[in-house]
C-alpha positions, 0 to 999 in steps of 0.5 A: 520502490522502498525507502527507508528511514532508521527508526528507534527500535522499540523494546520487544516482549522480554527485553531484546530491542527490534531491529525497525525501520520506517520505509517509504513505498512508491506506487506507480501504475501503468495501463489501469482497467477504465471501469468508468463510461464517458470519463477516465477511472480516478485510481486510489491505491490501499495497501494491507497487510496480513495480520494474523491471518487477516488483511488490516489496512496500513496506508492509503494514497490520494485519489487521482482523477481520470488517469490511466497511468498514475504516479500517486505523490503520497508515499505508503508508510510501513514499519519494516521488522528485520528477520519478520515476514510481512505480507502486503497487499496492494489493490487499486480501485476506481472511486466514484464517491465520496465513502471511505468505504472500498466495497462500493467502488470498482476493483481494478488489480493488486498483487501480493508480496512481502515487504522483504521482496519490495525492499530488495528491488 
């Protein structure tokens, strides 16, 4: 789920202003994998975007431990730039230490989109 706050519209290379807005995205999951034994998984959602071919990591949200279906109270920031396609990229992973490090802690599913198709539902 988006929501948007109007932005000041930086001037872009020659000149022209940029049509920007400063959304806000929700993130909910339901029925997580249960990477872990003796205890639930402790979901954390990153969201990336394709920058150039390569996916950069805009935003994060808290880590909520042994839960199965979280409703992550941080909300992901993204700049939305009107007629520019933006490819994001969710994942949520189970984490089990302290590292900031995502390699080390157990992937449990994602999905791929635009901000454009986030902001139309």
């Amino acid at each position: 789920r988006g929501r948007g706050r109007e932005a000041e519209s930086p001037a872009a290379p020659g000149g022209m202003a940029q049509c920007v807005s400063r959304v806000q995205l929700s993130v909910i999951c339901r029925r997580l994998l249960d990477r872990d034994v003796g205890s639930k998984s402790d979901p954390l959602c990153v969201l990336l975007q394709d920058v150039g071919g390569c996916w950069a990591e805009l935003d994060r949200t808290e880590r909520i431990k042994n839960c199965q279906d979280p409703e992550f109270s941080k909300k992901l920031l993204v700049d939305y730039y009107f007629e520019k396609v933006q490819k994001l990229k969710f994942g949520v992973y189970d984490i089990d230490n302290k590292s900031a490090e995502l390699s080390d802690d157990d992937f449990l599913g994602g999905m791929e989109c635009t901000l454009g198709q986030v902001c139309e539902g």
